[in-house]
C-alpha positions in Angstrom: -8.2 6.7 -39.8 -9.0 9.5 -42.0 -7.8 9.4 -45.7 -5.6 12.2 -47.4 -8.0 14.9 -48.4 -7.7 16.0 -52.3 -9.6 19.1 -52.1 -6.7 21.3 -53.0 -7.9 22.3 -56.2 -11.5 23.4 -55.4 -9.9 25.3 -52.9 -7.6 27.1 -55.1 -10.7 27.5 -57.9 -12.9 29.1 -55.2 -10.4 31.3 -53.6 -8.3 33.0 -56.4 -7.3 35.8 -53.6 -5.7 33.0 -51.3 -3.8 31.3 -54.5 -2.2 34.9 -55.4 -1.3 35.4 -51.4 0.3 31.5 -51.5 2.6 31.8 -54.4 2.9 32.3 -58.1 0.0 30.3 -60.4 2.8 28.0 -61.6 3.7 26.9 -57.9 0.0 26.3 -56.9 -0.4 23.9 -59.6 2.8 22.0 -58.9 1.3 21.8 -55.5 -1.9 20.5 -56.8 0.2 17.9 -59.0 2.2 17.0 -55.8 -0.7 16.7 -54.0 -2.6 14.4 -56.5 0.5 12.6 -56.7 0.9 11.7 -53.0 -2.6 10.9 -52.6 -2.0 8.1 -55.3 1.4 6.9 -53.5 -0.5 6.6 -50.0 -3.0 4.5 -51.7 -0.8 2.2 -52.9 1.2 1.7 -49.5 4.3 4.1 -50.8 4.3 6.1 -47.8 7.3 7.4 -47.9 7.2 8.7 -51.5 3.8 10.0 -50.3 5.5 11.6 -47.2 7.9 13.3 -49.8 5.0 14.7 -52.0 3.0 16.1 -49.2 6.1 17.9 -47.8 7.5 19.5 -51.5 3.3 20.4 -51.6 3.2 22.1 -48.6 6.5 24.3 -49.1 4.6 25.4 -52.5 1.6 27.0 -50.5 -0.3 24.0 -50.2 -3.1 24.2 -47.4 -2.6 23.0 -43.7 -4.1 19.6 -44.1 -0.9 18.6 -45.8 0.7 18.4 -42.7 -1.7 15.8 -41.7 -1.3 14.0 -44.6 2.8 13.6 -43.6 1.3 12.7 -39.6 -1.1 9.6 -41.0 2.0 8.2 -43.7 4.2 8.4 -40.1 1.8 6.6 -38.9 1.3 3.6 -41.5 5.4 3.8 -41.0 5.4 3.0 -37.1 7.2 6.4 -36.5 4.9 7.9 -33.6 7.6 10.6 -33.0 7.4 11.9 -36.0 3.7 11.7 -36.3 2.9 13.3 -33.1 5.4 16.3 -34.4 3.5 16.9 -37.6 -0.2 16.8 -35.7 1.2 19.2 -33.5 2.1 21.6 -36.3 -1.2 20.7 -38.0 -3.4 22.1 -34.4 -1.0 25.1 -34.4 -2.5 26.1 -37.6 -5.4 28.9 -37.1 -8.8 28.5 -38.0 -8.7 24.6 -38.7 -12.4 23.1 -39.0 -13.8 22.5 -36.1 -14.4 18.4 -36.8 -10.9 18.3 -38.5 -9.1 19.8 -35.2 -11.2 17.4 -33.0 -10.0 14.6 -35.1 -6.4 15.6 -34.7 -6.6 15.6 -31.6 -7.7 12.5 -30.9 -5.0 11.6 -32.7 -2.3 13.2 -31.3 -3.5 11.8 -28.1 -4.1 8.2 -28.7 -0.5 8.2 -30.2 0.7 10.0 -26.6 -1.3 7.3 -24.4 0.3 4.2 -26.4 1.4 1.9 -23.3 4.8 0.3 -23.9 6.4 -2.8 -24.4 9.4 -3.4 -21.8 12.0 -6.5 -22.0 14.3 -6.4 -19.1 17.2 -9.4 -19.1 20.1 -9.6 -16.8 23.4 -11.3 -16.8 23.3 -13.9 -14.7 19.6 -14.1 -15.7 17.2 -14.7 -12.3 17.4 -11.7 -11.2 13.9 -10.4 -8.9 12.3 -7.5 -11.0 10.7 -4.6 -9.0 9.0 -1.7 -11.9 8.2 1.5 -9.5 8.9 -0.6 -6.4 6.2 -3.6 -7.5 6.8 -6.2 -9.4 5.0 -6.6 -12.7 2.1 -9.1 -13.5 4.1 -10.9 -16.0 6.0 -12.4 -13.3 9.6 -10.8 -11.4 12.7 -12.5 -12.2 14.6 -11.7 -15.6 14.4 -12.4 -18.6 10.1 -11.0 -18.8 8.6 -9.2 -21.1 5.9 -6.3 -19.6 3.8 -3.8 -20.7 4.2 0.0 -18.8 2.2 2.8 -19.4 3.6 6.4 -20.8 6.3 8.3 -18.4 9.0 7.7 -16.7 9.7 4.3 -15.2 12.3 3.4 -12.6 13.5 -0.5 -12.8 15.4 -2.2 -9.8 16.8 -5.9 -10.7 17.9 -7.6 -7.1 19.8 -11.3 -6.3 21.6 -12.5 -3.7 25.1 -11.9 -3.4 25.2 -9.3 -6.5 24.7 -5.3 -5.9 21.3 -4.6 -6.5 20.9 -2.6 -9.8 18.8 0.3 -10.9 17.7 2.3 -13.6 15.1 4.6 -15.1 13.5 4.3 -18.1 11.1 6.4 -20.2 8.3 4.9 -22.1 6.7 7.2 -25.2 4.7 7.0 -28.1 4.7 2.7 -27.6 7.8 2.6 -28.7 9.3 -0.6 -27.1 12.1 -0.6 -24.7 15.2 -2.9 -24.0 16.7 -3.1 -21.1 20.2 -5.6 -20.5 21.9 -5.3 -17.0 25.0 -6.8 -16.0 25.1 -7.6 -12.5 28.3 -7.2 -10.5 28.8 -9.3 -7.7 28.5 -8.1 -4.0 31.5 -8.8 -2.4 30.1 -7.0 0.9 28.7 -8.9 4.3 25.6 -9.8 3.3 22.9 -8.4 5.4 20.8 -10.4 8.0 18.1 -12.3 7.2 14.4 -10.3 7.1 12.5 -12.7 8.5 9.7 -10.2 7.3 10.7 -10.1 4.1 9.0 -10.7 0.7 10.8 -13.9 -0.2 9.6 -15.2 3.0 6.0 -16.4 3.1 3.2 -15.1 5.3 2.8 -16.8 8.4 -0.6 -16.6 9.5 -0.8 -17.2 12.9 0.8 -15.4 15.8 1.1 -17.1 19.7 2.2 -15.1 22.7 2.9 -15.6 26.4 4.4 -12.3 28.1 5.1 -12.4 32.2 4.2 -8.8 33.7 3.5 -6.3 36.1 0.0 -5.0 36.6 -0.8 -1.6 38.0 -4.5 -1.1 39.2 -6.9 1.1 40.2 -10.1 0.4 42.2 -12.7 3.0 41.6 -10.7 5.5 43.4 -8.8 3.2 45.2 -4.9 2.9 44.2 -3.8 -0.7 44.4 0.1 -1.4 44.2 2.3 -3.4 41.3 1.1 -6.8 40.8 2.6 -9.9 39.2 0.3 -10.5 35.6 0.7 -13.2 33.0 -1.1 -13.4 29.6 -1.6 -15.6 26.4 -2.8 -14.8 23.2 -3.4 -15.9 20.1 -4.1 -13.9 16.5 -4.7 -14.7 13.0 -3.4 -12.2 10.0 -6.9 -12.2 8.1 -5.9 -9.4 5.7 -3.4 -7.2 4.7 -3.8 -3.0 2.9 -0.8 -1.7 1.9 1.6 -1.7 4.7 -1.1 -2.6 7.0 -2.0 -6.5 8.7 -5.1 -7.1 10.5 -5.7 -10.1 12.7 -8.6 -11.7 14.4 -8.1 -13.3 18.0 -7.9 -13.7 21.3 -6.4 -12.6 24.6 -6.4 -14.4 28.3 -4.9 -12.1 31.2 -4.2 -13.7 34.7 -3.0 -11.4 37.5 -2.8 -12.1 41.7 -4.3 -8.9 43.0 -3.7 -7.9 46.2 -5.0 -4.6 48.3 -4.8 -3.3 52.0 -7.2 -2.5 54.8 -6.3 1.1 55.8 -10.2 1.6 56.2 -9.9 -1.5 59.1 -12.3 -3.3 58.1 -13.3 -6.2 60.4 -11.4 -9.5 60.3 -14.2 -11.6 62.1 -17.7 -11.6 60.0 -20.3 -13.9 61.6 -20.8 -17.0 61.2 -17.4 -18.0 59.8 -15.6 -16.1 61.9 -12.0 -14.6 61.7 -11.2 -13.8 57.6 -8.2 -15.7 55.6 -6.9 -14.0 52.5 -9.5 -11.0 52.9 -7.4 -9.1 50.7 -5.9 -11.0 48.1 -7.6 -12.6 44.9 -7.4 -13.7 41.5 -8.4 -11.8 38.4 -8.8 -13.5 35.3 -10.6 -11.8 31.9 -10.8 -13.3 28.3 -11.1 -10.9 25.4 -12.1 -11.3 21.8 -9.8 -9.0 19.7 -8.5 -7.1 16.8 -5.4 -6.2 15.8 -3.3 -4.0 12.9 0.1 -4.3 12.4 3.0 -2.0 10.6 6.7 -3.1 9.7 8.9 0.0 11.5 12.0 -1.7 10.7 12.7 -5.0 8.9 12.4 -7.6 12.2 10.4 -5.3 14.3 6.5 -4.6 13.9 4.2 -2.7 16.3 0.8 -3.5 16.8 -2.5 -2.0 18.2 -4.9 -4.3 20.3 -8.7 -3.7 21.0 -10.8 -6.2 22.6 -14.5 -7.0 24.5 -14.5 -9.7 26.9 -15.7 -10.8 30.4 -13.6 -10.6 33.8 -14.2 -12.2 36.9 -12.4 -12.6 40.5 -11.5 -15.7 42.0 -12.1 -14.8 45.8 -13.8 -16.8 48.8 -13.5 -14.2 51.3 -13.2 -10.5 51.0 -12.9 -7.5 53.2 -10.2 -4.6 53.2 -10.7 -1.7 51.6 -12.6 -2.8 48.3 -15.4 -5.1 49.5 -17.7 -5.2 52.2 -16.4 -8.0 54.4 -18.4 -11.1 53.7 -17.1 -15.1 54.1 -18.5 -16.0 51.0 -18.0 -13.8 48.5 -19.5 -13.8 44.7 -18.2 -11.1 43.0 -20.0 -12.5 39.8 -18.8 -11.6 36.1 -18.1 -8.0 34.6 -17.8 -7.3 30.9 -14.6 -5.6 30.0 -12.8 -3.8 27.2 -8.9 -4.1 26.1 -7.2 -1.6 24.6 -3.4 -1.8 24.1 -0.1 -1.9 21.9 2.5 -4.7 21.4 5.8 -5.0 19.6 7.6 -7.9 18.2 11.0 -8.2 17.5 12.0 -11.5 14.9 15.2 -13.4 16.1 14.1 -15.6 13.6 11.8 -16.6 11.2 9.3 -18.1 13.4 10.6 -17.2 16.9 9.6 -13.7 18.3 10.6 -11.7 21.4 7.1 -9.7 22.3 6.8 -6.9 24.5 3.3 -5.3 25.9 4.2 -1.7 26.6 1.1 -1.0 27.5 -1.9 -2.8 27.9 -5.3 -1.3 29.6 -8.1 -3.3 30.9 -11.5 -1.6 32.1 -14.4 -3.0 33.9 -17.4 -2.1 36.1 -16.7 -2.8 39.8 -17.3 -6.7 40.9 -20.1 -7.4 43.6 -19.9 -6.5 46.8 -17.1 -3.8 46.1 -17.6 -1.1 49.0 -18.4 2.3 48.2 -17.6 4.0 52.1 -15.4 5.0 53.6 -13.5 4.6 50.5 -15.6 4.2 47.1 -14.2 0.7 45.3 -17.3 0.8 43.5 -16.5 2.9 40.1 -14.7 1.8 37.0 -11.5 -0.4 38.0 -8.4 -0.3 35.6 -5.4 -2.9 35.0 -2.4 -1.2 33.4 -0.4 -4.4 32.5 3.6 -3.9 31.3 5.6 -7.2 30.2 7.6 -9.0 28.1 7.8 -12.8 26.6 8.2 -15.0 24.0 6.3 -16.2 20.7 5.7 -18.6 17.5 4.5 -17.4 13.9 3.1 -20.1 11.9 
């Protein structure tokens, strides 16, 4: 802090012409008097006399710094307001030295970036404390005590069964704020449990099971609506923002069935005449991701992606997407998941979960036939369904 500056009578000594421009001889001494006078006063922790010196000096001609005198006895007084005013008149001032006007500055700014003491209390007392829609390190139920930076500041006090209260309040120059609410009682329905909500905790593990129809496609080769169940399982391993992200895994089981409009033979030597040539079992197993949003307060939406391995369940093929063998080994294919689910809380553990789209893709399984019609390309499961699941 920089201490009141007594130069005022070299500078009247050395600058006769500015003296006759400020005022009669009579007043410049006064104001030198004054000057000298509120100087001694500051020194001995008088600031208010001090602060009446400086002001009668400055109305006499006395130079700019006066002004900043009055600031730094506003400041010893806790009066930032004030302060910050007289600063403000001191930078308007032309031609101030450079360091002096740096210093001021400085100042004038520290005093505008003083964070702010905020004590919010509520009757009945308990109430959850949100500041700008978070609630403060201190803790969030009334009474607290929290510190809140410069600017405007809106407060929202909630409990059950009471309206939910709001207010703005506006922190400057550290000046600490008070804030007393009297909660009236909310004599409205109260509204349905969120089983999402932030008084609930996070439950960390999801489990699904949704019954479904598959839709595939062979290569080029259009296969019709098939019955598909699957099971998975995810764990929330983080949370951004609005955003959850899990870690997992998904199991899809589906009874797929084709035709033989390419009449393929039903007798393939040595085991003779084919059973079940055109029906099998598809099972893949995926390892997968998942993020998650709130859209309303029981219903989330997610976004699944996945790598896994799918494989057929088959001991004789024919039709139109394998060469007719007796014994076939269609082998293992790796595969990738990409899909969306959405969740709907009945309550806070129980969910109702819907796949509205889920997409599987593979390379073609041994033995697929590429003539007359070509099974052999990339096959696709589009899988639709609904069920039932747990969070734990």
């Amino acid at each position: 802090m920089r201490t009141p500056v007594l130069v005022l009578a070299a500078v009247l000594a050395l600058s006769p012409a500015v003296a006759r421009a400020q005022g009669s001889r009579d007043d410049l001494a006064r104001a030198r008097a004054l000057d000298q006078q509120g100087a001694k006063a500051y020194a001995d922790g008088r600031y208010n006399d001090a602060i009446r010196y400086f002001e009668e000096a400055h109305r006499l001609g006395g130079p700019p710094f006066e002004l900043w005198n009055i600031a730094k006895c506003h400041v010893r007084l806790d009066q930032p307001e004030q302060a910050a005013e007289m600063l403000e008149k001191y930078l308007a001032t032309r031609s101030l030295p450079a360091d002096d006007r740096e210093e001021a500055t400085q100042q004038l700014e520290g005093l505008r970036r003083r964070p702010s003491t905020l004590t919010i209390a509520s009757t009945p007392s308990g109430a959850g404390v949100a500041v700008d829609g978070r609630a403060p390190l201190e803790g969030n139920h009334t009474p607290l005590t929290t510190t809140v930076a410069p600017g405007t500041h809106t407060i929202t006090l909630t409990m059950p069964s009471h309206a939910p209260y709001t207010q703005q309040v506006e922190a400057k120059y550290g000046r600490a704020i008070i804030m007393d609410a009297r909660l009236s009682a909310d004599r409205r329905s109260a509204p349905p449990e969120n089983p999402y909500g932030p008084d609930e905790p996070i439950r960390r593990v999801a489990l699904r099971s949704t019954l479904g129809v598959m839709l595939p496609r062979y290569g080029s080769v259009s296969g019709g609506a098939q019955p598909s169940l699957s099971l998975s399982g995810v764990y929330r391993a983080a949370d951004a923002g609005a955003t959850a992200f899990g870690v997992g895994g998904a199991l899809f089981v589906t009874g797929d069935g084709w035709q033989n409009t390419v009449n393929a033979p039903g007798n393939v030597p040595p085991c003779g005449a084919l059973n079940d040539a055109t029906s099998a079992t598809a099972l893949s197993i995926f390892a997968m991701g998942t993020a998650g949003w709130e859209i309303l307060p029981r219903l989330r939406v997610h976004t699944l992606g996945g790598i896994g391995l799918a494989t057929y369940f088959v001991g004789q093929a024919g039709g139109d997407l394998f060469v007719p063998t007796c014994s076939a080994s269609p082998g293992v294919r790796p595969a990738v998941l990409l899909g969306a689910q959405v969740d709907y809380a009945v309550t806070p553990t129980v969910r109702i979960t819907a796949l509205p789209l889920a997409i599987q893709f593979q390379p073609a399984f041994g033995g697929a036939r590429s003539t007359p019609v070509d099974a052999s390309g990339v096959w696709l499961r589009a899988t639709f369904g609904v069920g039932v699941g747990v969070d734990l």
